[in-house]
N, CA, C and O atoms as CSV, one atom per row, in Angstrom:
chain,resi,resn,atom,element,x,y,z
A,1,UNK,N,N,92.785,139.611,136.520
A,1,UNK,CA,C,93.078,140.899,135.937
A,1,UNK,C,C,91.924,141.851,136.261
A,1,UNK,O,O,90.747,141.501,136.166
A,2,UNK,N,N,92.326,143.104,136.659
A,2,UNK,CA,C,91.207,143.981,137.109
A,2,UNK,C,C,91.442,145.077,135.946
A,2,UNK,O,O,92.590,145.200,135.520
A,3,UNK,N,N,90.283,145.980,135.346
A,3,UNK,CA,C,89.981,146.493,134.990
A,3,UNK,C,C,90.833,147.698,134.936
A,3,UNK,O,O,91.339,147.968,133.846
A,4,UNK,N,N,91.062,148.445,135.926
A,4,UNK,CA,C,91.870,149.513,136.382
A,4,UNK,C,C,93.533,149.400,136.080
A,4,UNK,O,O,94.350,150.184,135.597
A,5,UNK,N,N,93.616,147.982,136.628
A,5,UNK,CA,C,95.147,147.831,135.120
A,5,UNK,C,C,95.427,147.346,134.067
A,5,UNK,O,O,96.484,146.881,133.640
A,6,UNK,N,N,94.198,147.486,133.525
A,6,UNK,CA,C,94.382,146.917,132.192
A,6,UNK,C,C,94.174,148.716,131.407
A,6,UNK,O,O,94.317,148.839,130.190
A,7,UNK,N,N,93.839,149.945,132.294
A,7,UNK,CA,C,93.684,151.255,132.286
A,7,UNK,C,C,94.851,151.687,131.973
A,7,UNK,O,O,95.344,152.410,131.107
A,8,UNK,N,N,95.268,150.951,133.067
A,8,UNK,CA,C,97.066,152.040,133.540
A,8,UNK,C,C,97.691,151.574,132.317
A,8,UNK,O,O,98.295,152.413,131.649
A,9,UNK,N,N,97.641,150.225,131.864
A,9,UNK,CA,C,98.590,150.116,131.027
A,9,UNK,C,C,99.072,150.856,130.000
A,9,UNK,O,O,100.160,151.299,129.631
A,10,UNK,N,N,97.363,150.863,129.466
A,10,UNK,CA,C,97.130,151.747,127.638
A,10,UNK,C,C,97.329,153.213,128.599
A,10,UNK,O,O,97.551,154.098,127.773
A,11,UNK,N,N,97.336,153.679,129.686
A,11,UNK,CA,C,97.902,155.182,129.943
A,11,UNK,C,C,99.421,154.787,129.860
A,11,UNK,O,O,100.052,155.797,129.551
A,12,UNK,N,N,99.886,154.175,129.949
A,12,UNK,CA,C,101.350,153.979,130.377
A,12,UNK,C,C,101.712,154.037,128.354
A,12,UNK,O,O,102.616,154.618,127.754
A,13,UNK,N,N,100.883,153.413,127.968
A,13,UNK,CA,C,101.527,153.407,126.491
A,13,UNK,C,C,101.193,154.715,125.401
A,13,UNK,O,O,101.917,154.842,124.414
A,14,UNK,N,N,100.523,155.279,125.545
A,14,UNK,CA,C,100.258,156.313,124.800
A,14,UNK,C,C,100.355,157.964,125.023
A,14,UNK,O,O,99.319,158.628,124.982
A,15,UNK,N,N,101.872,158.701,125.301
A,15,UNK,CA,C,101.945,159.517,125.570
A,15,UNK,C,C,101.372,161.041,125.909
A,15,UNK,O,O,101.851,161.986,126.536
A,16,UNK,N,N,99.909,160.798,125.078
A,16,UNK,CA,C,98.784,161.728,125.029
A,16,UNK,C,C,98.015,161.560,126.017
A,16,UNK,O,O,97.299,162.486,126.399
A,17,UNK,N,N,98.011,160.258,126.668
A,17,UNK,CA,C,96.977,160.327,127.626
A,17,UNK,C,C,97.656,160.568,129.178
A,17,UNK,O,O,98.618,159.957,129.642
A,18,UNK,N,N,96.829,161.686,129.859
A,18,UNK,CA,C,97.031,161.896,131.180
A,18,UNK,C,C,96.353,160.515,132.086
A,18,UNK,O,O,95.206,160.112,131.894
A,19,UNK,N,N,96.911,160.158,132.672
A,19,UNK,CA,C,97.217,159.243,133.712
A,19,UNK,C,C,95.391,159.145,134.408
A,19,UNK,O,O,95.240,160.267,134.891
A,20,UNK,N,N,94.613,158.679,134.544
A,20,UNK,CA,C,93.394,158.811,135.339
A,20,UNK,C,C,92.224,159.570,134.599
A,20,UNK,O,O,91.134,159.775,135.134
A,21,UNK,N,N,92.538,159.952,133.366
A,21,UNK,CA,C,91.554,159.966,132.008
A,21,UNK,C,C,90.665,159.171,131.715
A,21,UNK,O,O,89.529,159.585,131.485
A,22,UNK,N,N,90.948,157.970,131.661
A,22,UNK,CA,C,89.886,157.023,130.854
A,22,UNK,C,C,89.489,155.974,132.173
A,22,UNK,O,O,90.103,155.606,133.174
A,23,UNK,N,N,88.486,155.775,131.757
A,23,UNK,CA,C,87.182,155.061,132.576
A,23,UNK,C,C,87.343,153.901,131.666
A,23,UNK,O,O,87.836,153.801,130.542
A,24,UNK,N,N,86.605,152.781,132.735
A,24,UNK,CA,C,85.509,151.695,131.548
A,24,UNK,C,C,84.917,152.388,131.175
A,24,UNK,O,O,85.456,152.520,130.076
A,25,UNK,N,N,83.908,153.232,131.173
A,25,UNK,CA,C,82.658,153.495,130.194
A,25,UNK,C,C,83.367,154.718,128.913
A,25,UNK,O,O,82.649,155.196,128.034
A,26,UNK,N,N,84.895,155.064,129.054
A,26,UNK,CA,C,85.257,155.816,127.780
A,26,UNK,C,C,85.143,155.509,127.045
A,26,UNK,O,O,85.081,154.281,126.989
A,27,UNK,N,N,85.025,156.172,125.958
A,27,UNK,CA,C,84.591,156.196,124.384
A,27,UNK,C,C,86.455,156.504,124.043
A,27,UNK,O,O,86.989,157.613,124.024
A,28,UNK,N,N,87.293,154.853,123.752
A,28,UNK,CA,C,88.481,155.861,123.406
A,28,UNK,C,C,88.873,156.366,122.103
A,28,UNK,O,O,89.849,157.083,121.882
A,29,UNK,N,N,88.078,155.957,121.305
A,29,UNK,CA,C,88.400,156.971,120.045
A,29,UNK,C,C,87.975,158.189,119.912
A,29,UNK,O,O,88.211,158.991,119.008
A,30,UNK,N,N,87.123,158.335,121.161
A,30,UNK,CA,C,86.966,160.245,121.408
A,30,UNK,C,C,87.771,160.802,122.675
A,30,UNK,O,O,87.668,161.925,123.169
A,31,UNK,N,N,88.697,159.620,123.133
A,31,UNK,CA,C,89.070,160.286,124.164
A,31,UNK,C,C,90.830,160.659,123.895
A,31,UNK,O,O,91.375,161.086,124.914
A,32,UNK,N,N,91.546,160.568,122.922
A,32,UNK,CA,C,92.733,160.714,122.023
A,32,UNK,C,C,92.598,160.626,120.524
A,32,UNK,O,O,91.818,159.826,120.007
A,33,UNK,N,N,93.022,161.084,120.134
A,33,UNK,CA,C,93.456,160.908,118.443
A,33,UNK,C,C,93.650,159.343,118.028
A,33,UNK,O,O,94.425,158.496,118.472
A,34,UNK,N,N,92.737,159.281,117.093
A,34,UNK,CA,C,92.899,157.583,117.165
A,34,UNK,C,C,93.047,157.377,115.962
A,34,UNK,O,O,92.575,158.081,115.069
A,35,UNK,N,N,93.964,156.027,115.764
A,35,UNK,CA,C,94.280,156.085,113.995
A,35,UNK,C,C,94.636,154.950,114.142
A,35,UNK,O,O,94.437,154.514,115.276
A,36,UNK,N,N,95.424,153.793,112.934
A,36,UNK,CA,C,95.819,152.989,113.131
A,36,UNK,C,C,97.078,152.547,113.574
A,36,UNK,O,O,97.214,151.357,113.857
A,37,UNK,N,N,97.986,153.303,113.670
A,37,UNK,CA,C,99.147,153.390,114.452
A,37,UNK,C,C,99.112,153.581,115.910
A,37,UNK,O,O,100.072,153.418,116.662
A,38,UNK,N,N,97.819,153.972,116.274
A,38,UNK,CA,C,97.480,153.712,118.307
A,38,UNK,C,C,96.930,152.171,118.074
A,38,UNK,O,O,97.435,151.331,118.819
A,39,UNK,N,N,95.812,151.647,116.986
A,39,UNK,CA,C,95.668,150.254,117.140
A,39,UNK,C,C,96.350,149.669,116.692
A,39,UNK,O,O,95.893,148.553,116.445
A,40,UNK,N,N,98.117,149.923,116.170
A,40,UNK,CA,C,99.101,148.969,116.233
A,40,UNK,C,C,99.703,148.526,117.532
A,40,UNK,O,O,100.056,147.377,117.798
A,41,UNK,N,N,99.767,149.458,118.218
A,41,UNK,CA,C,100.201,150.150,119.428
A,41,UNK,C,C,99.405,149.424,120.666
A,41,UNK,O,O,100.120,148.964,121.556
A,42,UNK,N,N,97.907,149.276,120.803
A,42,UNK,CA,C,97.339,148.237,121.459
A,42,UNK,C,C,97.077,146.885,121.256
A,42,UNK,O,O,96.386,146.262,122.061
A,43,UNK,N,N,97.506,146.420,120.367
A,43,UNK,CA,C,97.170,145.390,119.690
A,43,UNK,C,C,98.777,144.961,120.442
A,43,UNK,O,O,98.535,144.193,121.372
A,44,UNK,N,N,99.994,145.167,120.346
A,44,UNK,CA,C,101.032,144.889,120.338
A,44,UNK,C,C,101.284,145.205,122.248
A,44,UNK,O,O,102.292,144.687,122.728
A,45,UNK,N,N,100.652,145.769,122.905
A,45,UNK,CA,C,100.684,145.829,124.122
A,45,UNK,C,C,99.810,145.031,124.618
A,45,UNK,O,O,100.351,144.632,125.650
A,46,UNK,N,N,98.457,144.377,124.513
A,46,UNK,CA,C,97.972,143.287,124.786
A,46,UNK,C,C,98.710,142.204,124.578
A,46,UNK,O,O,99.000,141.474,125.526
A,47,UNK,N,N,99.175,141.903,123.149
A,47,UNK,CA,C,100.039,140.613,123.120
A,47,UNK,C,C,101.095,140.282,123.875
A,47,UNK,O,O,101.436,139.125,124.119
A,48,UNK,N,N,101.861,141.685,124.424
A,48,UNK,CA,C,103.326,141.449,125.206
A,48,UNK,C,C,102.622,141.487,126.836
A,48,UNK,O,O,102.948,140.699,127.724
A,49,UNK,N,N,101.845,142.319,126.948
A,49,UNK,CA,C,101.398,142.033,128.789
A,49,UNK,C,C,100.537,141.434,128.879
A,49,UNK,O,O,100.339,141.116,130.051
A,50,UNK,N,N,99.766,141.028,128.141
A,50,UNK,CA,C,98.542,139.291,128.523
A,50,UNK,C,C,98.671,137.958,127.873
A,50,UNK,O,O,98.164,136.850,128.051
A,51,UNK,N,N,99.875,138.678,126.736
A,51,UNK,CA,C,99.745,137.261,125.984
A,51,UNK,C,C,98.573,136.751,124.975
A,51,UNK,O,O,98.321,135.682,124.418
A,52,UNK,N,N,98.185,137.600,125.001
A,52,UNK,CA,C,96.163,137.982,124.205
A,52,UNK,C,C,96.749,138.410,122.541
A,52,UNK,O,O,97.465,139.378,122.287
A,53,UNK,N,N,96.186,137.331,121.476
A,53,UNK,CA,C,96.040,138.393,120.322
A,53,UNK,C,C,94.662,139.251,120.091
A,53,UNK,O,O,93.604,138.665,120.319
A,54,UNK,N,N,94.634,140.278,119.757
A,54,UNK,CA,C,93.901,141.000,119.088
A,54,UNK,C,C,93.594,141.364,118.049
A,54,UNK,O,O,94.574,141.848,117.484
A,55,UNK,N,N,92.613,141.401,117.385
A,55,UNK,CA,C,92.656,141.709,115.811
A,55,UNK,C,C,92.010,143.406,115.442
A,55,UNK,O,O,91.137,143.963,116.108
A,56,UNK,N,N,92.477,143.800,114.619
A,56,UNK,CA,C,91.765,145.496,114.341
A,56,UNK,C,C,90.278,145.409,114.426
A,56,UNK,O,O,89.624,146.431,114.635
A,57,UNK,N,N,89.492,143.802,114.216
A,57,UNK,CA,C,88.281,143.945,114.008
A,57,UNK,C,C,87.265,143.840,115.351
A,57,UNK,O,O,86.055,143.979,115.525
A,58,UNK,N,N,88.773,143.424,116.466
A,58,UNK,CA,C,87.867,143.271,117.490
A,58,UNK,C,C,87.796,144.679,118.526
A,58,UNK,O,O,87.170,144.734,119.585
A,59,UNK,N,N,88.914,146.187,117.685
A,59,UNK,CA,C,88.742,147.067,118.411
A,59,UNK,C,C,88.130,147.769,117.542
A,59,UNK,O,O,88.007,148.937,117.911
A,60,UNK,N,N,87.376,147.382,115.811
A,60,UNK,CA,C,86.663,148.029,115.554
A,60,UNK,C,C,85.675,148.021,116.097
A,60,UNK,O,O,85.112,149.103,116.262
A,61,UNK,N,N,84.993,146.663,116.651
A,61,UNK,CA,C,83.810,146.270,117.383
A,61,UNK,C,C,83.275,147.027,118.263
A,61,UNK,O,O,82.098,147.369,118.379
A,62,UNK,N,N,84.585,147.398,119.165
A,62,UNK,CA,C,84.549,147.972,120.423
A,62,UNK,C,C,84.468,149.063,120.431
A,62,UNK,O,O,85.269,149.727,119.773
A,63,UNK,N,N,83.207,149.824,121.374
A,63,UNK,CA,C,83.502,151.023,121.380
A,63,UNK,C,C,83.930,151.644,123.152
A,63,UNK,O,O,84.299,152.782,123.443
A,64,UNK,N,N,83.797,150.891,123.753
A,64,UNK,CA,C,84.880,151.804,124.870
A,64,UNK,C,C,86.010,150.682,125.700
A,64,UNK,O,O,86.159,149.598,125.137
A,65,UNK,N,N,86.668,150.881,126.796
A,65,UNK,CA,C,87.586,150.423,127.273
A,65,UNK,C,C,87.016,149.660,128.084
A,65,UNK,O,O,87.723,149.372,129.050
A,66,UNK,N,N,86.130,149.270,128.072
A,66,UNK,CA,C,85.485,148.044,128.870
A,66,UNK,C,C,84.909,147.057,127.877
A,66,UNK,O,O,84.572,145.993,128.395
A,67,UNK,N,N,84.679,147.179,126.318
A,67,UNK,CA,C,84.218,146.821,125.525
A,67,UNK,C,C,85.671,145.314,125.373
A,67,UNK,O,O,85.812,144.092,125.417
A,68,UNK,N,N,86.550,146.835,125.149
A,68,UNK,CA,C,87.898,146.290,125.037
A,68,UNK,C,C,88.293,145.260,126.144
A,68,UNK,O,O,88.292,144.055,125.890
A,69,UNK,N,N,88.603,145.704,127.270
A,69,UNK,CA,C,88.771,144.462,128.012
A,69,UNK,C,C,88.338,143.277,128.379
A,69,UNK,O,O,89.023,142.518,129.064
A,70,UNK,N,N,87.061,142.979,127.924
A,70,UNK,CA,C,86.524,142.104,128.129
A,70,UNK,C,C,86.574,140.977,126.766
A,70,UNK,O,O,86.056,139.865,126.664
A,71,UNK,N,N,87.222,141.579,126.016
A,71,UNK,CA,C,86.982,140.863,124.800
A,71,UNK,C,C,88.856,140.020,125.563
A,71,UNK,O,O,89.120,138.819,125.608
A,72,UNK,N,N,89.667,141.066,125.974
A,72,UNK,CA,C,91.276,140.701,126.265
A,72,UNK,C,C,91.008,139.556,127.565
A,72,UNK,O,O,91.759,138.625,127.856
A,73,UNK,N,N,89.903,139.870,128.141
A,73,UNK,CA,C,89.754,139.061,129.395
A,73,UNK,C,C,89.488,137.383,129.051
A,73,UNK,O,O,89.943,136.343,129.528
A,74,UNK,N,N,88.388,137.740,127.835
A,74,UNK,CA,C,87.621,136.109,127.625
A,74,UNK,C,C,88.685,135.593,126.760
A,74,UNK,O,O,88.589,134.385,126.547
A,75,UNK,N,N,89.773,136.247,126.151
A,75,UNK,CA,C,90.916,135.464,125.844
A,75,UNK,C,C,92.592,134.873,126.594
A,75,UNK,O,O,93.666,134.485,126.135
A,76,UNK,N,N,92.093,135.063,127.748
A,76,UNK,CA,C,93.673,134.886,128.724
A,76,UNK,C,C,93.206,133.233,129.414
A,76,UNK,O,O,92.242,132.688,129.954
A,77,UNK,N,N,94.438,132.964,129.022
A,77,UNK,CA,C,94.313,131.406,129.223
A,77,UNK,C,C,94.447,130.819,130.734
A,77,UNK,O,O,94.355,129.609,130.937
């Protein structure tokens, strides 16, 4: 899994975000409106395209999209 689609995806899922916005090094709770209904929303798109659970505490942890993937990475079997 590369980095860049694990990008596209969360662009593909969240209608606010323009397409080629977010980086690894984004900050994404400054880079959209973030609430807990977007971390229902990723939490539930990791589980269906990696098969990965996630917990709210591991995207409280996180603060950017590389934070994030790597936590989705060290869990894919």
């Amino acid at each position: 899994m590369k980095i860049e689609d694990f990008i596209a995806r969360i662009e593909e899922e969240y209608e606010d975000l323009r397409p080629g916005i977010l980086k690894p090094g984004s900050v994404f709770r400054e880079v959209f409106e973030w609430n807990s209904i977007n971390a229902l929303i990723l939490i539930a798109m990791v589980k269906v395209e990696y098969d990965v659970t996630i917990k709210a505490e591991d995207i409280a942890n996180s603060k950017t999209v590389e934070d994030l993937f790597r936590i989705v990475q060290s869990r894919i079997r």
